[in-house]
C-alpha positions as CSV (number, residue, x, y, z in Angstrom):
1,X,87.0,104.9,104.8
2,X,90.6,103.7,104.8
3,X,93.5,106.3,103.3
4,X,94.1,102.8,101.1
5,X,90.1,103.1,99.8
6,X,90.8,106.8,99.2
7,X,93.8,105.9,96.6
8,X,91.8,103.4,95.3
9,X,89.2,105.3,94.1
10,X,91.1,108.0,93.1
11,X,93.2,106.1,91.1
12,X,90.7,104.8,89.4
13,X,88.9,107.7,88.6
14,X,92.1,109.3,87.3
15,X,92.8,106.0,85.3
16,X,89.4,105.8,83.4
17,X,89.7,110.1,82.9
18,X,93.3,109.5,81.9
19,X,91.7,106.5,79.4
20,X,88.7,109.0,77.6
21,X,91.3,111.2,77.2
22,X,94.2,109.3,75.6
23,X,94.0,105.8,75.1
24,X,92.9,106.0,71.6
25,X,95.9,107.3,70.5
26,X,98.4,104.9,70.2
27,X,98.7,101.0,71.0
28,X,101.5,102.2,73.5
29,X,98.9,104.3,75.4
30,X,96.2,101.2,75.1
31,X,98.7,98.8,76.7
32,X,99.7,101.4,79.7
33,X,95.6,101.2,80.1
34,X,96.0,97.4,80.1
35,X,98.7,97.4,82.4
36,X,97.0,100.3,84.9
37,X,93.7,97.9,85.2
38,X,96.0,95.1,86.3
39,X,97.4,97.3,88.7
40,X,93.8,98.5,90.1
41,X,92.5,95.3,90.8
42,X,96.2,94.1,92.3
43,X,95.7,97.2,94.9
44,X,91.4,96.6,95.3
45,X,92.6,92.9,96.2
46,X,95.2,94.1,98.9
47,X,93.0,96.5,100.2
48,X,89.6,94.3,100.6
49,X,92.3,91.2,101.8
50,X,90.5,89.2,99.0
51,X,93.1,86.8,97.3
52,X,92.9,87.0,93.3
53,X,94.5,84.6,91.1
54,X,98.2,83.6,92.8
55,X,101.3,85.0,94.0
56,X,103.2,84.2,91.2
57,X,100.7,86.5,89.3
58,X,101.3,89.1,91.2
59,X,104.9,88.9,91.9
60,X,105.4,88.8,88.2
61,X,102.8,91.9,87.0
62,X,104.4,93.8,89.9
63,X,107.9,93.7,88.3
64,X,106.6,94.2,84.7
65,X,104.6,96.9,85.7
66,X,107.1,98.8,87.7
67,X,109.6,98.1,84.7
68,X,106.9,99.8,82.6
69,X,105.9,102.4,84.6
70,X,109.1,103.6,84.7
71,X,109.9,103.5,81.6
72,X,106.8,104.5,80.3
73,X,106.7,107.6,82.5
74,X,110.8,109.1,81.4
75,X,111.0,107.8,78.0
76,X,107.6,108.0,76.4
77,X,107.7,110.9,73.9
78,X,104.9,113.5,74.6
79,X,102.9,116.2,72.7
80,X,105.3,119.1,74.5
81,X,108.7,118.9,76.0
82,X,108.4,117.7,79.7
83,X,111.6,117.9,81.9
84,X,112.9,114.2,83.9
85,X,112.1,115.6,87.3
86,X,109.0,116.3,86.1
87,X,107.8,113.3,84.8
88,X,109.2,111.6,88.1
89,X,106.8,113.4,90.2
90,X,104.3,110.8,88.6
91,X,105.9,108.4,90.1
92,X,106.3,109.4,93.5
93,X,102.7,109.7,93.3
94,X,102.2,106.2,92.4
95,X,104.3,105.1,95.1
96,X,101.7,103.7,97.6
97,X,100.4,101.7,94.6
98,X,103.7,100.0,94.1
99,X,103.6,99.7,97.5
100,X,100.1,98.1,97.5
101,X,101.4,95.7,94.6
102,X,104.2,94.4,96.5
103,X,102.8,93.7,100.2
104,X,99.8,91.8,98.0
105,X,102.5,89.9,96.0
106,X,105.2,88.9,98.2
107,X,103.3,89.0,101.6
């Protein structure tokens, strides 16, 4: 098992928790859920090396989606106050997926 399989599946597994937990809340919260499915399957295709739909797809979900997620992640208001920096870490730990996203769209 590849360190990519690894994210993979813990990614997903924190995306459908992440879903039971709060994506009945608001249409804001659905969408991200949308958006995170998109995501999955963009990094299962890179991963496996199995082409899905086209480039242009992917080159255009990975900018709406990194547009999104950072947005989403510093702007969206929460329950409790959260500080910047620590809503960033989120992102740092969905680097490699970005990362994923981008070799599968533009490679």
């Amino acid at each position: 098992m590849t360190l990519w399989t690894f994210y993979l599946a813990l990614l997903g597994t924190a995306s459908i928790a992440a879903f039971r937990r709060e994506a009945n809340k608001t249409s804001s919260l659905k969408f991200d859920f949308f958006l995170s499915i998109i995501t999955w399957v963009g990094l299962f295709g890179y991963v496996t090396n199995i082409q899905m739909l086209n480039s242009t797809f992917w080159k255009l979900a990975f900018v709406i989606i990194l547009v999104w997620d950072i947005l989403f992640t510093l702007f969206y208001p929460t329950d409790e106050e959260v500080p910047i920096w620590a809503r960033s870490i989120g992102l740092i730990f969905l680097f490699p997926l970005y990362l994923g996203l981008y070799r599968y769209a533009f490679e």
